[in-house]
C-alpha positions as CSV (number, residue, x, y, z in Angstrom):
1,X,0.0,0.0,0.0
2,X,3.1,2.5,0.3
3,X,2.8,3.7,-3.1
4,X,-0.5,5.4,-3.1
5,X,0.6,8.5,-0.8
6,X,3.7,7.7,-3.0
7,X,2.2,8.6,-6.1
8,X,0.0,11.4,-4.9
9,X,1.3,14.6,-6.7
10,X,3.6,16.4,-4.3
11,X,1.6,20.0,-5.3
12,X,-1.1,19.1,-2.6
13,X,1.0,19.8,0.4
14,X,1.0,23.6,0.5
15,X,-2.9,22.9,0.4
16,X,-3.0,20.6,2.9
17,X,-0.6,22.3,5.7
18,X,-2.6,25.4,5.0
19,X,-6.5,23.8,5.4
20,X,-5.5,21.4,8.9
21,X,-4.6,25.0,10.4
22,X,-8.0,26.7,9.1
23,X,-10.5,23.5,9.6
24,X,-10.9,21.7,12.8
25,X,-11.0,17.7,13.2
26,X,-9.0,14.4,12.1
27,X,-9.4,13.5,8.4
28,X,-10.8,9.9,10.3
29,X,-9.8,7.1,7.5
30,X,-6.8,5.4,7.8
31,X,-5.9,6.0,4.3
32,X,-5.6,9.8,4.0
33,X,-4.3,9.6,7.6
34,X,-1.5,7.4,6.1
35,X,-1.8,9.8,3.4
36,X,-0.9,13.1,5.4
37,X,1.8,10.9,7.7
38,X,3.8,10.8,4.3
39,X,2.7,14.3,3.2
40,X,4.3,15.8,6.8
41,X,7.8,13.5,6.1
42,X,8.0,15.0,2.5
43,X,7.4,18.6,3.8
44,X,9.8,18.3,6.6
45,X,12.1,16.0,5.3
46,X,16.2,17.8,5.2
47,X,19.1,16.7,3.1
48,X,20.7,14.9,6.5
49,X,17.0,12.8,7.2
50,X,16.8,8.7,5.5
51,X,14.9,8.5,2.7
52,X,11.0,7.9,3.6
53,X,10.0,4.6,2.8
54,X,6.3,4.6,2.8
55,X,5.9,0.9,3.8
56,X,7.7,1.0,6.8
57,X,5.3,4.0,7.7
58,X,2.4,2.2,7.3
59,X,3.7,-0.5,9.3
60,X,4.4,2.0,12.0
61,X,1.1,3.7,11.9
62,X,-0.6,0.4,11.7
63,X,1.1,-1.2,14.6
64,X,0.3,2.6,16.9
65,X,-3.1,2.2,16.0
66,X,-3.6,-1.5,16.7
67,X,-2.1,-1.2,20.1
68,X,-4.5,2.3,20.8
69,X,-7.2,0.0,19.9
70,X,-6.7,-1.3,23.5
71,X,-7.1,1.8,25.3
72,X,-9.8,3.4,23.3
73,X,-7.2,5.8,22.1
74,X,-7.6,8.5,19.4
75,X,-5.9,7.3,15.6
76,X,-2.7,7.7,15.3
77,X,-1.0,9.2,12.3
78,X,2.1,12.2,11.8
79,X,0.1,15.4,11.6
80,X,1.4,18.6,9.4
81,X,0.6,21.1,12.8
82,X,2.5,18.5,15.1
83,X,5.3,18.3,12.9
84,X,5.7,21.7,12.5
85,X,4.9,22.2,16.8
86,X,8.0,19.9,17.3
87,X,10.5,21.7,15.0
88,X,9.6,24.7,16.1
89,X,11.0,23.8,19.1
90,X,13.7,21.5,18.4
91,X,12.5,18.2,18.3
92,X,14.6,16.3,15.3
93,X,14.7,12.5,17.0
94,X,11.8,10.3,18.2
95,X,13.0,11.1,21.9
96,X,10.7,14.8,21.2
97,X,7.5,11.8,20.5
98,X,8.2,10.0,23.4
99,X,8.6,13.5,25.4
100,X,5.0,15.0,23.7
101,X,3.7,11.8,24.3
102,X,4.4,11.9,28.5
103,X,3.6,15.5,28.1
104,X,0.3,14.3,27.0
105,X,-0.5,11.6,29.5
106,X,1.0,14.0,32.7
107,X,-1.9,16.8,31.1
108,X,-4.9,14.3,30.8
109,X,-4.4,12.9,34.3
110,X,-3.4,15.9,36.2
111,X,-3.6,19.0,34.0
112,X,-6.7,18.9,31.7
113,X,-9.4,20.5,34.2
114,X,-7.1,23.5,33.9
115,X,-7.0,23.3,30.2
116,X,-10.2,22.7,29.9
117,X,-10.8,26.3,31.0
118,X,-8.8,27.6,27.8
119,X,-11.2,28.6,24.6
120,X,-10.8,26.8,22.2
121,X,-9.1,29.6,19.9
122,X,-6.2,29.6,22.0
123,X,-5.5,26.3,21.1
124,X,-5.6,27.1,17.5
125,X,-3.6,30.3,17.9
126,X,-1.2,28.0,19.2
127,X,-1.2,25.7,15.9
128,X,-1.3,28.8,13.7
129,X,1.7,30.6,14.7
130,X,4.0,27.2,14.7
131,X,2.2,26.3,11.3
132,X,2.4,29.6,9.6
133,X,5.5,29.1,8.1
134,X,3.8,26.5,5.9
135,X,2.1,28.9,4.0
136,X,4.1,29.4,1.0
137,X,2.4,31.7,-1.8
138,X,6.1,31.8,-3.8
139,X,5.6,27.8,-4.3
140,X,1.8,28.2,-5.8
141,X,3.2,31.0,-8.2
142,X,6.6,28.7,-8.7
143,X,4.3,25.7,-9.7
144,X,1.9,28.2,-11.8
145,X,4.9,29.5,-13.5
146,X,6.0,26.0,-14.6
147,X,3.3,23.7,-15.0
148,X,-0.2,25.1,-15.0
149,X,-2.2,22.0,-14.9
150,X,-0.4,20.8,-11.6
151,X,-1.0,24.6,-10.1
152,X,-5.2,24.1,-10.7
153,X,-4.6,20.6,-9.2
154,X,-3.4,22.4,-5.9
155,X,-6.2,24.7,-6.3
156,X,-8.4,21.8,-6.5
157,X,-7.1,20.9,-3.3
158,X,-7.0,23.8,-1.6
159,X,-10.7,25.0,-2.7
160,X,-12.2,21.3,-2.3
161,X,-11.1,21.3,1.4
162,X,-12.6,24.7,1.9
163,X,-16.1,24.2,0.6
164,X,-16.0,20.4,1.2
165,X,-14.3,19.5,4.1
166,X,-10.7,18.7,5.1
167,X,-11.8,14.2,3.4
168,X,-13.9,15.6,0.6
169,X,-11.6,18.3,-0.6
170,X,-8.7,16.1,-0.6
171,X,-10.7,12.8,-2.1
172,X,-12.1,15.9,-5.1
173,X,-8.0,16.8,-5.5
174,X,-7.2,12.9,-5.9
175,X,-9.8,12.6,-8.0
176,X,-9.0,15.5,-10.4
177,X,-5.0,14.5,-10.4
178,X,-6.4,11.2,-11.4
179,X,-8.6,12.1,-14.7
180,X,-6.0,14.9,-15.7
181,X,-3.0,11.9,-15.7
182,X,-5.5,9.4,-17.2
183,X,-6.1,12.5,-19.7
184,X,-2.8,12.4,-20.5
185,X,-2.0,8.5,-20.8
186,X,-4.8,8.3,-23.5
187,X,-3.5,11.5,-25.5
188,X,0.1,10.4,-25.9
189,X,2.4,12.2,-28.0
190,X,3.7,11.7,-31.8
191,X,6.7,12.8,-32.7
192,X,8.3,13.2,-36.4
193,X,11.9,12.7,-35.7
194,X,14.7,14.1,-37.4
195,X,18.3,14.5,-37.4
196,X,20.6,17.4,-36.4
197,X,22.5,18.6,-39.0
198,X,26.5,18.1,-38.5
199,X,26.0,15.6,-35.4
200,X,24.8,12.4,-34.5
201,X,21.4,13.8,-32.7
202,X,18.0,12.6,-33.1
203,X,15.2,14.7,-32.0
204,X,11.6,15.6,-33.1
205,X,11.0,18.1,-35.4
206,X,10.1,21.3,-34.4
207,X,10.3,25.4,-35.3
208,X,13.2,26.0,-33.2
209,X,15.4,23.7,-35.1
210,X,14.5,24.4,-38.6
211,X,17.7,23.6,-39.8
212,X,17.3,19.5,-38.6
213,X,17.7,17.2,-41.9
214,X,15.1,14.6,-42.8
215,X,15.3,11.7,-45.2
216,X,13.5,12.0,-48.5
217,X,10.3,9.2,-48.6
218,X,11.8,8.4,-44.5
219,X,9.5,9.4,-41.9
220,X,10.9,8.5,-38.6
221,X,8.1,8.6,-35.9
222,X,8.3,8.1,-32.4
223,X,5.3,7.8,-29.8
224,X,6.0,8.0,-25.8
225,X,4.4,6.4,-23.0
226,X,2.5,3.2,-22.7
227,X,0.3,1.8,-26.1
228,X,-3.0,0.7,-24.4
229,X,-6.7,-0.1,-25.4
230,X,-7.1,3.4,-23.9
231,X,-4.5,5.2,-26.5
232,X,-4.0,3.0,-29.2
233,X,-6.6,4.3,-31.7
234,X,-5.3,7.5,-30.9
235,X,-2.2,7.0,-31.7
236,X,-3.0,5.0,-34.9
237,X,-5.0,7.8,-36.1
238,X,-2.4,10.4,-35.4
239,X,0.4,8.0,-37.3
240,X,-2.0,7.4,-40.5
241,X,-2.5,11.1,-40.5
242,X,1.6,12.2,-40.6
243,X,1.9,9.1,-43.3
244,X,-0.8,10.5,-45.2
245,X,0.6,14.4,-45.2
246,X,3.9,13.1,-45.5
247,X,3.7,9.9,-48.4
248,X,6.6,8.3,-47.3
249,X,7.6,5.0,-48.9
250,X,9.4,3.7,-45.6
251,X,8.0,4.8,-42.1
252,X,10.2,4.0,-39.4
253,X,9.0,3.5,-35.9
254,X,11.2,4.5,-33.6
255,X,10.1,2.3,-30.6
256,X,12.8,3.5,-28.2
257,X,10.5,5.3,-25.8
258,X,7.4,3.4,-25.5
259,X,7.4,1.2,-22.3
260,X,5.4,-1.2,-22.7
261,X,2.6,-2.6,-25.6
262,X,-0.1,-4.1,-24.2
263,X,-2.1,-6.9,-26.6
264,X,-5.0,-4.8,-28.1
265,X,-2.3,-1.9,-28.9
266,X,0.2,-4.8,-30.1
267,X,-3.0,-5.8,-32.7
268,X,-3.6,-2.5,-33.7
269,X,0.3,-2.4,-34.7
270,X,0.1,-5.4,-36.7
271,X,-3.5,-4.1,-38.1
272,X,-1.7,-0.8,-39.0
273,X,1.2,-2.2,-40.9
274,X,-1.2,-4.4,-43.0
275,X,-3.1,-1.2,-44.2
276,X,0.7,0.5,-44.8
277,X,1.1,-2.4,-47.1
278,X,-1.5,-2.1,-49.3
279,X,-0.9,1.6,-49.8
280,X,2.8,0.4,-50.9
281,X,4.3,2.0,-47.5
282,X,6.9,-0.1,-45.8
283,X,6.8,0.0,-42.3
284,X,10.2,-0.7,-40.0
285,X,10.5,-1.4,-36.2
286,X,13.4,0.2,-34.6
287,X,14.6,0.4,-31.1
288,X,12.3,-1.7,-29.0
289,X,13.3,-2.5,-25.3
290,X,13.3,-6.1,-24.4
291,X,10.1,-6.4,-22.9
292,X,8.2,-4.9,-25.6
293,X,10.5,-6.7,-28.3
294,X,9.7,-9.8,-26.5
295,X,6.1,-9.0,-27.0
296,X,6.6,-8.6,-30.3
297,X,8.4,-12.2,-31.0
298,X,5.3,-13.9,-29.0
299,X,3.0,-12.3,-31.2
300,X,4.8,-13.9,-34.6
301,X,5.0,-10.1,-35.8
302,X,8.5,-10.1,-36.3
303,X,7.9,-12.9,-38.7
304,X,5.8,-10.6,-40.5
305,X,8.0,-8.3,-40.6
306,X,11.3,-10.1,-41.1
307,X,14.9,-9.8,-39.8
308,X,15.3,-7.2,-42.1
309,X,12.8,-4.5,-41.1
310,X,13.8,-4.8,-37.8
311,X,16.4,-2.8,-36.0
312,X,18.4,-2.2,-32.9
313,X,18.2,1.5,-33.0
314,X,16.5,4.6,-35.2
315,X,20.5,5.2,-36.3
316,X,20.7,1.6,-37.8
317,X,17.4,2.6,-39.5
318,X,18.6,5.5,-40.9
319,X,22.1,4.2,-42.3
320,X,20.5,1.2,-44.0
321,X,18.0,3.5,-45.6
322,X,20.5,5.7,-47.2
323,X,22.6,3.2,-47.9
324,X,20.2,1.2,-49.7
325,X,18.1,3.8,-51.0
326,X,21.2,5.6,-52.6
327,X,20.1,8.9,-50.0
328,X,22.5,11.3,-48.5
């Protein structure tokens, strides 16, 4: 289970420090207890700290909470306003929990009719002014300034927790982080690739290199990311559409940063070459990494293809094209 908080984008965290300050209560679900645990060792973490490994985390939280069970204590889970309480003043080791934590027991035996006297707005002027510092405007305008669909996932988060509540909000951010990432494995990119001119440099095609050579009836493309049921007409259609504006004779498919092909993409492949065929375009595999490659071998289509239209890498591609082909 360690890689869900894992995989959360980091982008929520200015969100989240800022709404425990403003909204009262205990998010209440293990999960996005676990969640926030992980959250508060990101946000706190130095260069001198070990690495956070979510697992052993879990674990920890898991085996606090089991053995509360027994005394009908509250859930147990690292907290962005503790965190930041400790710091504040100088706690760095577990010896500052095991201090907090006698602090604790000595105030609910002996202190808490006292304390009971204090409004509850004292108490959360006391987690404002230790949290405050969490509040970090310069890192929503650094993340708006570099990637704007991450900045209106943090405003997701931040505005969800608001109107929603501290679960809601943060389930509505998840959610949105979700569809926008899904969004973007079923839109993958196509690239035409070509060749910098006077060096051994392969990159797509674009207007600030308009000097980049290309290979008369070669088109070199390259798609990125997974092939899926999700993406695979999508990226057929955006293929058929370069061959068609293009009207190469060879089209080179330059494999080298697709991941992985799963078997109704892997059919669409072998369905696309078949159609290249009959309009008299050759299609070549170049650069597949061995899982896909393997893939490819169980399949039978690089018997369709034959030893010859396969290749190790876009470079062997493009010196047996030229070679063959008579092209400079």
């Amino acid at each position: 289970m360690g890689f869900i908080p894992q995989s959360l984008p980091s982008i929520t965290l200015p969100s989240l420090a800022l709404v425990e300050q403003l909204l009262p209560g205990a998010l209440g679900i293990a999960l996005m207890s676990f969640t926030e645990t992980i959250a508060a060792g990101r946000a706190f973490a130095v260069a001198t700290d070990p690495p956070i490994r979510a697992n052993r985390e879990l674990l920890a939280t898991g085996a606090a909470n089991l053995a509360g069970a027994f005394f009908g204590a509250m859930p147990a889970g690292g907290g962005t306003s503790q965190t930041a309480v400790v710091r504040a003043v100088g706690g760095h080791t577990q010896k500052a929990s095991l201090v907090t934590a006698s602090a604790a027991a000595a105030t609910m035996l002996v202190l808490a009719p006292l304390l009971g006297l204090l409004p509850q707005a004292v108490l959360a002027a006391i987690v404002i002014v230790y949290s405050v510092g969490l509040i970090k405007p310069a890192e929503f305008a650094s993340i708006r300034r570099i990637r704007r669909m991450e900045f209106r996932w943090a405003l997701a988060a931040f505005l969800g927790v608001l109107i929603f509540g501290t679960l809601q909000g943060i389930v509505v951010a998840i959610v949105l982080s979700l569809i926008g990432l899904s969004s973007q494995a079923a839109n993958p990119k196509v690239y035409v690739i070509g060749r910098k001119r006077g060096a051994d440099l392969l990159r797509p095609l674009s207007p600030e290199h308009p000097d980049d050579e290309t290979f008369e009836g070669l088109l070199i493309l390259r798609p990125e990311g997974r092939l899926f049921f999700a993406n695979a007409q999508q990226v057929a259609d955006k293929m058929q559409a370069l061959v068609a504006k293009h009207k190469p004779r060879v089209v080179t498919l330059d494999m080298s940063r697709v991941i992985d092909v799963e078997y109704s993409a892997l059919q669409m492949m072998v369905e696309g070459e078949r159609r290249m065929t009959e309009q008299g375009v050759t299609v070549w595999l170049a650069g597949l990494n061995p899982s896909v490659l393997e893939y490819v071998r169980a399949s039978g289509f690089d018997n369709q293809l034959g030893p010859e239209r396969l290749f190790h890498n876009t470079r062997a591609a493009i010196h047996h094209y030229t070679t063959s082909f008579n092209c400079s």
